[in-house]
C-alpha positions as CSV (number, residue, x, y, z in Angstrom):
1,X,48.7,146.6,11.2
2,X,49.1,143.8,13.7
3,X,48.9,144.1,17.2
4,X,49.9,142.2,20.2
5,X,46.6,140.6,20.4
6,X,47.3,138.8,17.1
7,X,50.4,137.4,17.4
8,X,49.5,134.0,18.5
9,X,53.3,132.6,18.9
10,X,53.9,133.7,22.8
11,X,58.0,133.4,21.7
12,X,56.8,136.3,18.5
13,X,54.9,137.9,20.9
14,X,57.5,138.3,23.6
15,X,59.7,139.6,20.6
16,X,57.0,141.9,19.7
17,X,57.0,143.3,23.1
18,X,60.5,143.7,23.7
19,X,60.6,145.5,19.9
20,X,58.0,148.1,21.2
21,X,60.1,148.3,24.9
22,X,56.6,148.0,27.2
23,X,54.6,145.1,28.2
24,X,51.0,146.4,28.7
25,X,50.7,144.4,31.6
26,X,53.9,146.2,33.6
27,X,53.2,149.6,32.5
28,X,49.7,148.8,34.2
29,X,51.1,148.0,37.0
30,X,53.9,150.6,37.0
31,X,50.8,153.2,36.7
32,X,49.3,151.3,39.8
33,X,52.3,151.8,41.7
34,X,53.2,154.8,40.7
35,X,49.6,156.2,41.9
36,X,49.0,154.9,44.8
37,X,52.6,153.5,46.3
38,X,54.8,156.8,45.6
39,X,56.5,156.5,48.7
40,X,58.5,153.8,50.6
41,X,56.4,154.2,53.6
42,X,53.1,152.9,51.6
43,X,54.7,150.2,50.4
44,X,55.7,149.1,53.7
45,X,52.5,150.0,55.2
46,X,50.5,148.0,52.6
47,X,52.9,145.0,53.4
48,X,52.7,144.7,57.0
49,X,49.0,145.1,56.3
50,X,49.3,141.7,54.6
51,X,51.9,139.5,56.6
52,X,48.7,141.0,59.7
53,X,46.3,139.4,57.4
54,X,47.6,136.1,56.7
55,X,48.4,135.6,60.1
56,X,44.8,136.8,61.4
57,X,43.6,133.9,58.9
58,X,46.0,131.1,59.8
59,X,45.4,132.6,63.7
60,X,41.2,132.2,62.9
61,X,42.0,129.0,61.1
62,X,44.2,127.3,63.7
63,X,41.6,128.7,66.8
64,X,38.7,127.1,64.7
65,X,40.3,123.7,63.9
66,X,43.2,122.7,66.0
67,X,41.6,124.4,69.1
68,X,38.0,125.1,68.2
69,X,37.3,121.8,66.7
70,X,35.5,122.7,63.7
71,X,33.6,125.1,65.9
72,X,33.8,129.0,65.3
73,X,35.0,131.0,68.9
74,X,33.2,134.5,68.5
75,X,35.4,135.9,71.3
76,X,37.8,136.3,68.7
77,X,36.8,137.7,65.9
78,X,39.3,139.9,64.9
79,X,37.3,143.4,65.6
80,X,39.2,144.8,68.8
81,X,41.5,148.0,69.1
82,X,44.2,146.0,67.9
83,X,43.1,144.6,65.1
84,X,42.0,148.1,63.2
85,X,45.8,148.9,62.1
86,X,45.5,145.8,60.3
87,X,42.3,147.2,58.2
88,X,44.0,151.1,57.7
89,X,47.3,149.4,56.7
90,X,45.6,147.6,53.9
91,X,43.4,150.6,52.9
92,X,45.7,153.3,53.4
93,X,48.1,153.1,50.1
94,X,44.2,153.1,48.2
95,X,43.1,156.3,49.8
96,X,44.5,159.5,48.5
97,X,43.0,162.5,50.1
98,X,45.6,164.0,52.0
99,X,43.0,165.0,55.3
100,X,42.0,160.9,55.2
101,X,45.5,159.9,55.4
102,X,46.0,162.2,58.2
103,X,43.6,160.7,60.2
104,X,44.2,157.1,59.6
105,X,48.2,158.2,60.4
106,X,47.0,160.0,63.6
107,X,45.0,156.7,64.5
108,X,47.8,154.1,63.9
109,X,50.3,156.6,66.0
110,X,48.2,157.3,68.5
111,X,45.2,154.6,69.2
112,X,47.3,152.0,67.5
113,X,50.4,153.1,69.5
114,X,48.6,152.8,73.0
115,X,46.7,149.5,72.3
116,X,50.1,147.8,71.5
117,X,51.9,149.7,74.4
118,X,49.0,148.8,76.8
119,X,48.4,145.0,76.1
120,X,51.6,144.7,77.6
121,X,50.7,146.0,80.6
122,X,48.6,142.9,81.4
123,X,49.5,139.9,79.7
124,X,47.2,137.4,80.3
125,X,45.3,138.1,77.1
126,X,47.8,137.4,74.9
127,X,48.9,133.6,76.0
128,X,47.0,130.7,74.3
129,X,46.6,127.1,74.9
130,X,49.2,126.8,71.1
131,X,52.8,128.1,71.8
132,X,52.8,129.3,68.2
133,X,49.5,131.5,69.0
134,X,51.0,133.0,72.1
135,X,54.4,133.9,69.9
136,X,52.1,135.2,66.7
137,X,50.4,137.7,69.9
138,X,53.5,138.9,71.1
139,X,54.8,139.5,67.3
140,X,51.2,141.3,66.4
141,X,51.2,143.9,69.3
142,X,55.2,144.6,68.8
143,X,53.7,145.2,65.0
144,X,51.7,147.8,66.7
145,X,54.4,149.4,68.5
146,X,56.1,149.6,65.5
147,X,53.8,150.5,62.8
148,X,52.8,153.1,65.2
149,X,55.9,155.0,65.4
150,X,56.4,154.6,61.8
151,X,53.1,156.2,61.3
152,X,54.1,159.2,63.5
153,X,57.4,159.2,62.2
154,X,56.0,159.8,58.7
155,X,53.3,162.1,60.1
156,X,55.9,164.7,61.4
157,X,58.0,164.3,58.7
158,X,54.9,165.3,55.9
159,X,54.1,168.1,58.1
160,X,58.1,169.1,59.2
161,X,58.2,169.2,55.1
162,X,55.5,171.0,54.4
163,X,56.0,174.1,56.6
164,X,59.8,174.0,56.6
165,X,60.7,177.5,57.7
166,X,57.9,178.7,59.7
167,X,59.6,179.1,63.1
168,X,57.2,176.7,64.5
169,X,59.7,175.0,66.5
170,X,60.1,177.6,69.2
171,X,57.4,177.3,71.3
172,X,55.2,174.3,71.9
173,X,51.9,175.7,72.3
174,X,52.3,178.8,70.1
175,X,49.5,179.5,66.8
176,X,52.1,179.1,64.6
177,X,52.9,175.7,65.6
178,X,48.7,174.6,66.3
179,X,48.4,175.8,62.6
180,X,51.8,173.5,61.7
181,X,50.7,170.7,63.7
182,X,47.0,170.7,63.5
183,X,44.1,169.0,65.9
184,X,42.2,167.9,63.6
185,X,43.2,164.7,62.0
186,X,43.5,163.5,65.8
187,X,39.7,164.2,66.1
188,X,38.7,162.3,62.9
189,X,40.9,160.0,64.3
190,X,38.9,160.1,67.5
191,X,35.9,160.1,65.6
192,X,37.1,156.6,63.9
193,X,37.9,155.4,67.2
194,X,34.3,156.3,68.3
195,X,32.6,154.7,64.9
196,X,34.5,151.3,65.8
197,X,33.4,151.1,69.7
198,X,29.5,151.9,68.2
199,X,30.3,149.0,65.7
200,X,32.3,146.5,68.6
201,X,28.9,147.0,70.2
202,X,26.4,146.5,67.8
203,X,28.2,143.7,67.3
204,X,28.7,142.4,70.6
205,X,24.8,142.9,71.1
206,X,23.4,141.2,67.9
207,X,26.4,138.0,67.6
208,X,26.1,137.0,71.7
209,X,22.9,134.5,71.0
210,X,25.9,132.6,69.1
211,X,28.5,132.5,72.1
212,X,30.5,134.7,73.9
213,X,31.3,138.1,72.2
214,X,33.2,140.7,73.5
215,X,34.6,143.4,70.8
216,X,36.9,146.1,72.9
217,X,35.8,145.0,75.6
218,X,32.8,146.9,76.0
219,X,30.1,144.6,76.1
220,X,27.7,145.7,78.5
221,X,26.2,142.1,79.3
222,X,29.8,141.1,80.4
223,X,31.6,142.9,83.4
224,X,34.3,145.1,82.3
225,X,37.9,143.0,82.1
226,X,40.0,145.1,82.0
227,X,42.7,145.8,84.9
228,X,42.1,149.1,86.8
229,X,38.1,149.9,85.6
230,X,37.0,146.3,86.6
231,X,37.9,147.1,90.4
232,X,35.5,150.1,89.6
233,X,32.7,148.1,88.8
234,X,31.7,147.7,92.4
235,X,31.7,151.4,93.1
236,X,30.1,153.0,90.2
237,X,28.6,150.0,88.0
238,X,29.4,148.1,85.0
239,X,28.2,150.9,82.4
240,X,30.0,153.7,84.1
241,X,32.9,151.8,83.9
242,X,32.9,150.8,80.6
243,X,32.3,154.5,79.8
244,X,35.3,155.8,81.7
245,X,37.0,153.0,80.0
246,X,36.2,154.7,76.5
247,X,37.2,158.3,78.0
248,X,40.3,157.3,79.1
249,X,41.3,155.2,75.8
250,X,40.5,158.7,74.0
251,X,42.3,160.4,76.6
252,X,45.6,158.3,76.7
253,X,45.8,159.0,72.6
254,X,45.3,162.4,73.3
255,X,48.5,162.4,75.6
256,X,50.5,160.4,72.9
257,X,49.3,163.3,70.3
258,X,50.8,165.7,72.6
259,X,53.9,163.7,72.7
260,X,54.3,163.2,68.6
261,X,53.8,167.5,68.9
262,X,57.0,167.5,71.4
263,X,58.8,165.7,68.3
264,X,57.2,167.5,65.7
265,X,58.6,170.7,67.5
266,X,62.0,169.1,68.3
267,X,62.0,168.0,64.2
268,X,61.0,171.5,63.3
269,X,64.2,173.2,64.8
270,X,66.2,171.6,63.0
């Protein structure tokens, strides 16, 4: 019996195919998709993953190049609290365990959500020298803003779906609702967020022999940047500051978790 594999004419083989109705190749990928991009929302996810990426590499290339002169600029390598949506969006179609998707969810609504909310609270970091770098900013941290409600919006809607019926709509802090609307994936969020400020640093102190290095803004051989903590340098010190900068990162998320609940319960009476 012949196969595919020895037809050799690609015109008979094309007939072949269309006689048998499947091309290996598609049903492949219709298994791929099928698997791991079941709903609309991954699919978008996974894309805005990659327009982040190919703009991260022509933003690295351009900074290197046009700007750089050939010469890498460590300050921005593309390890800050902004840049980790780009790194869940691409991984989280490929991840299927229900509890990990929570938590990357929970991070992109919540620490994603407030980094693209609070670069816009002080603006200087995201003009360049390049028009064109100063417009792809703006565009990335709006990106945030966005991928981060969608991310919440898709959040509540699992959950609203899952315990349709449960009442837990009528009051905000009840058991019903904590069991409906759970803690937990913000603390392995949390817990992510934590993993990736032990990483900025490590990196910050093993990359700054090879130029200036600053990874969420936390390194503690630089004074502390950003607006509010870096008038508190001179009253409690440069450590403490960068400490309380990390505590109140954690707790600005938690106060956007509270918030998606509010929806969550508003969603639920429906």
């Amino acid at each position: 019996m012949n196969t595919l594999q020895n037809i050799p004419n690609s015109a008979d083989r094309a007939v072949a195919i269309h006689r048998r109705g499947r091309d290996p190749d598609m049903e492949k990928i219709k298994r791929i998709i099928k698997k791991y991009f079941p709903c609309q929302s991954d699919r978008l996810f996974f894309l805005c993953g990659l327009l982040m990426l190919c703009s991260e590499v022509w933003k690295q290339l351009t900074l290197t190049f046009a700007l750089g002169g050939g010469v890498y600029n460590w300050w921005y390598l593309p390890f800050q609290l902004c840049s980790i949506p780009m790194y869940i969006l691409l991984l989280y179609p490929w991840l299927l365990r229900e509890n990990v998707r929570r938590a990357l969810l929970a991070f992109l609504m919540c620490y994603g959500l407030m980094g693209g909310i609070a670069a816009f609270t002080d603006q200087s970091g995201l003009h360049y020298p390049l028009p064109a770098l100063t417009v792809h900013s703006y565009a990335w941290h709006v990106l945030l803003i966005l991928t981060g409600i969608g991310a919440g919006a898709v959040y509540c809607r699992n959950l609203a779906r899952k315990d349709h019926g449960t009442g837990t709509g009528r009051v905000l802090f009840s058991r019903v609702l904590s069991r409906a609307y759970p803690l937990r994936p913000f603390l392995h969020a949390t817990a992510l967020y934590l993993g990736c400020c032990l990483t900025a640093v490590i990196l910050n102190l093993s990359l700054d022999h090879l130029g200036t290095i600053n990874m969420f803004y936390i390194n503690p051989d630089y004074q502390m940047q950003q607006i509010v903590f870096r008038d508190l340098v001179p009253l409690i010190g440069n450590t403490a500051s960068i400490l309380l900068y990390v505590a109140s990162s954690i707790s600005g998320a938690f106060l956007l978790h509270l918030l998606w609940r509010c929806i969550f319960r508003l969603i639920s009476r429906r």
